[in-house]
C-alpha positions in Angstrom: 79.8 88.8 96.9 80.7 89.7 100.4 82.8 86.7 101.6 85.8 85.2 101.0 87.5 82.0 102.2 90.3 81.5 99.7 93.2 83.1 98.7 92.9 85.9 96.9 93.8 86.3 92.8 97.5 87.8 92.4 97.0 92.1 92.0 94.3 92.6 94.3 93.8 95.0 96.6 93.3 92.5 99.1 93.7 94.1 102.9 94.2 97.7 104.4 96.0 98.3 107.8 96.0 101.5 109.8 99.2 102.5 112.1 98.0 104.8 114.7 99.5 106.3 117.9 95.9 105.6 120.2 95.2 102.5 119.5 92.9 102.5 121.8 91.0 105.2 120.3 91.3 104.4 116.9 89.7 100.8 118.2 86.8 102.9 119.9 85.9 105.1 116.9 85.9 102.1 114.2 84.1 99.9 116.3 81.3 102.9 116.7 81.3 103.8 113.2 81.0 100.7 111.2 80.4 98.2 114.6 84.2 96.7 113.9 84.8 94.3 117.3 88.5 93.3 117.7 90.9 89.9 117.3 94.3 90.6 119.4 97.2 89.3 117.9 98.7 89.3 121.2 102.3 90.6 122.3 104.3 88.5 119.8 102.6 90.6 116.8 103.5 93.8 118.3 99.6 94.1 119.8 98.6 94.4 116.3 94.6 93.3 116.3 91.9 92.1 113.7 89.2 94.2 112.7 86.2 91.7 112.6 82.4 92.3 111.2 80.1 89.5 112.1 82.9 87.7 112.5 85.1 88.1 109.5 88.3 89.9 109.2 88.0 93.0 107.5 91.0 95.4 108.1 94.2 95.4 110.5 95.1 98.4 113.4 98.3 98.6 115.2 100.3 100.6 116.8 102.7 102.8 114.6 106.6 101.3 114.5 108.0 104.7 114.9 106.0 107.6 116.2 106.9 109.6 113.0 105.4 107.9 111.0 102.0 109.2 109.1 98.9 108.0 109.8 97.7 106.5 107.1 95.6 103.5 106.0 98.2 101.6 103.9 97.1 99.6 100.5 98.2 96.0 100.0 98.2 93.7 97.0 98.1 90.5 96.8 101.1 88.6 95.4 102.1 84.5 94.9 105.8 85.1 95.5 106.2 88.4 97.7 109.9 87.7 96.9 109.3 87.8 93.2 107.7 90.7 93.2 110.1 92.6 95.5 112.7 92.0 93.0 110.1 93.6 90.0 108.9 96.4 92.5 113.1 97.1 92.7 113.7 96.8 89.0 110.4 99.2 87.8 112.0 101.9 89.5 110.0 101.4 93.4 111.4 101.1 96.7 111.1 98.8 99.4 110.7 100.0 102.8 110.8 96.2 104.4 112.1 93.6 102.5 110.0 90.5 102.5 109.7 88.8 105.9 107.2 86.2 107.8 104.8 86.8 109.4 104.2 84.2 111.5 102.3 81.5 110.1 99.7 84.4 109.0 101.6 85.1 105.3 104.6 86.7 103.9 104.7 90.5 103.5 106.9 93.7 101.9 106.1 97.2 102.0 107.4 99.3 98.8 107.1 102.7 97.7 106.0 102.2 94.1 107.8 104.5 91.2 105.8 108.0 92.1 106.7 107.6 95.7 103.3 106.1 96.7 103.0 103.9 99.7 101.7 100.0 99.5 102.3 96.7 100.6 102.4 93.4 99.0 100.7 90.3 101.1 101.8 86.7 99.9 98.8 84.8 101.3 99.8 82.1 104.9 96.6 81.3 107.3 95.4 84.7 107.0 94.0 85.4 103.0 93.2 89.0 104.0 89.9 91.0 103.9 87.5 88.0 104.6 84.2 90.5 103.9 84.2 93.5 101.6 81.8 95.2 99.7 79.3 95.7 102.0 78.5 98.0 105.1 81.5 98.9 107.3 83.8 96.4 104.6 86.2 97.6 102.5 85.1 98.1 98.8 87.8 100.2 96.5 91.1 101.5 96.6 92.6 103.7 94.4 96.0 105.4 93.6 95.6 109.0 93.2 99.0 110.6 91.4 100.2 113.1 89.6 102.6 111.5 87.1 99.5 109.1 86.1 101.6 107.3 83.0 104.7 106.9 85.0 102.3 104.9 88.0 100.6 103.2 85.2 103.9 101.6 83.8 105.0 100.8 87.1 101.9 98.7 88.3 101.6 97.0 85.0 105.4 96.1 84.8 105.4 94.6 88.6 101.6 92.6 88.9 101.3 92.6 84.9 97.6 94.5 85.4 95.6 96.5 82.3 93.8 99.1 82.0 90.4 100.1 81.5 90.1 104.1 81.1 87.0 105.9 82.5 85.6 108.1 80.0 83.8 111.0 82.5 84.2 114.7 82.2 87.2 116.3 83.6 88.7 113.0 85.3 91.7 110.8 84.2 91.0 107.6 85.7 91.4 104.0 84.7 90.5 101.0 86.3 93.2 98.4 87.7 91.9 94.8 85.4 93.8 91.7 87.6 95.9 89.7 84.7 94.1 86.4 86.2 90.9 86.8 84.9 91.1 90.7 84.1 88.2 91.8 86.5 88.0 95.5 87.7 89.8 95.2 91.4 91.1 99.2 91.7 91.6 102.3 90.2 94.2 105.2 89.2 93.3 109.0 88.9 95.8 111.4 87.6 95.1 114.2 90.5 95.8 117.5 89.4 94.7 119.0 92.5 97.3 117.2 95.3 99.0 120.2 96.9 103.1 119.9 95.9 104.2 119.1 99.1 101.6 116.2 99.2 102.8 112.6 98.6 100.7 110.4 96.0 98.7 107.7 98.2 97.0 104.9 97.3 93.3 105.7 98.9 90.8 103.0 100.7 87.2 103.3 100.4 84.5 101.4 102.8 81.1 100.7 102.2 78.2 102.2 103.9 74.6 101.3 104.0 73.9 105.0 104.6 76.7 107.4 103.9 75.1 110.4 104.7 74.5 108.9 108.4 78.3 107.4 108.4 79.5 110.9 107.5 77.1 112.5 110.4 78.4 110.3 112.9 82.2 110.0 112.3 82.0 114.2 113.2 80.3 113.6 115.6 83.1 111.0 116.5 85.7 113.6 116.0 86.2 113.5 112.7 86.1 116.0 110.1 84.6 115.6 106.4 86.8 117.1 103.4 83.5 118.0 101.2 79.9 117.4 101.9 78.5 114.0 101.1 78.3 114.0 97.2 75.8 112.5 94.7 78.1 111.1 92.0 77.7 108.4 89.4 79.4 105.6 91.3 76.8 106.3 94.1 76.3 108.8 97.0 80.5 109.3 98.5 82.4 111.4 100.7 85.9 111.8 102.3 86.5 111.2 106.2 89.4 112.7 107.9 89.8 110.6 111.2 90.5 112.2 114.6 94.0 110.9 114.5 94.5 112.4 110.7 94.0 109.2 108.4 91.6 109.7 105.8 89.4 107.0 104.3 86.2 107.1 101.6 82.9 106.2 102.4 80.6 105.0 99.7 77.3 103.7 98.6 77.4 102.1 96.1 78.1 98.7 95.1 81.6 96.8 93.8 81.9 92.8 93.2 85.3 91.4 93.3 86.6 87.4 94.2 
């Protein structure tokens, strides 16, 4: 599957944004890398623009609020009642950062610091359902929280979108898979990650799909950007990690991932 027109199943990862201080650039190095074109939002949504493949949405870039502010591609699940689940996102220990507003006629939004301090935001589907394409080249495909207090993050997510868990049984990883409580289909994961420095926040991380990662990988340096390991052969499919020139980091990967 790699459209969407309708809205999409409570507890999924259904869009990623990107704050950045050159927008311009940031615009210039997507388009390049995974032939993004651009949707302007105009002035009244703060010159915030779509991210289009072939002429589906597939991520959102703006401008950041406040200068200060990390770059960082930000994580956000789907919700019915965005107000509902601010309340549960309060009450299981999280934080919000913005309260649940409008947007427009687009959808209803929060964004929430979940119980181990990690980043997200929660989309309550308007006109806009989020990612329109995924799971294919230049399209988003996975995101993942990556913590270090893995059972305190997995109460939290269960307690406020009422997900399970699927543990993956590898070698030297604690991982489980996110299961939506819809249908229970495999729409993200959690790794308990030992090796984020101290000083390091715990991030939800986005993935897109690449056609030919060890390409990708070639020409976002060449772009500017810096890799944070060599392209890896793994058993979810050839990967690697993409720090961008204006410091967010992303995952490119090969292989493939259904989800509706």
């Amino acid at each position: 599957m790699s459209t969407k027109i309708s809205t999409w199943p409570a507890a999924t990862p259904l869009w990623v944004d990107l704050g950045v201080d050159d927008l311009s650039a940031a615009k210039a190095f997507y388009a390049d890398l995974f032939g993004w074109d651009f949707v302007s939002g105009g002035k009244e949504s703060g010159d915030y623009v779509l991210a289009h493949l072939r002429g589906r949405a597939v991520a959102g870039l703006g401008p950041k609020q406040d200068p200060g502010m990390p770059t960082v591609w930000t994580t956000f699940l789907a919700s019915d009642d965005v107000d509902l689940t601010a309340k549960k996102i309060g009450a299981a220990g999280g934080q919000l950062l913005a309260p649940p507003f409008d947007v427009m006629e687009s959808g209803r939004m929060a964004l929430a610091t979940d119980s181990v301090g990690a980043a997200f935001g929660v989309w309550q589907a308007g006109t806009h359902i989020g990612a329109e394409r995924v799971n294919e080249h230049g399209s988003l495909c996975w995101n993942e929280l990556h913590t270090r207090d893995y059972s305190a993050a997995r109460s939290f997510y269960s307690e406020v979108f009422d997900v399970s868990y699927q543990d993956v049984t590898e070698e030297g990883l604690i991982y489980s898979t996110f299961r939506r409580p819809s249908d229970g289909r495999e729409v993200g994961g959690m790794q308990h990650d030992a090796a984020l420095p101290e000083n390091a926040p715990n991030y939800w991380m986005t993935w897109f799909a690449s056609d030919y990662v060890a390409g990708t990988a070639t020409r976002a340096v060449e772009l500017g950007a810096t890799l944070l390991g060599p392209v890896a052969e793994t058993t979810l499919g050839r990967m690697v990690v993409v720090r961008a020139p204006q410091g967010e980091v992303f995952g490119v990967i090969d292989a493939p991932r259904t989800s509706d």
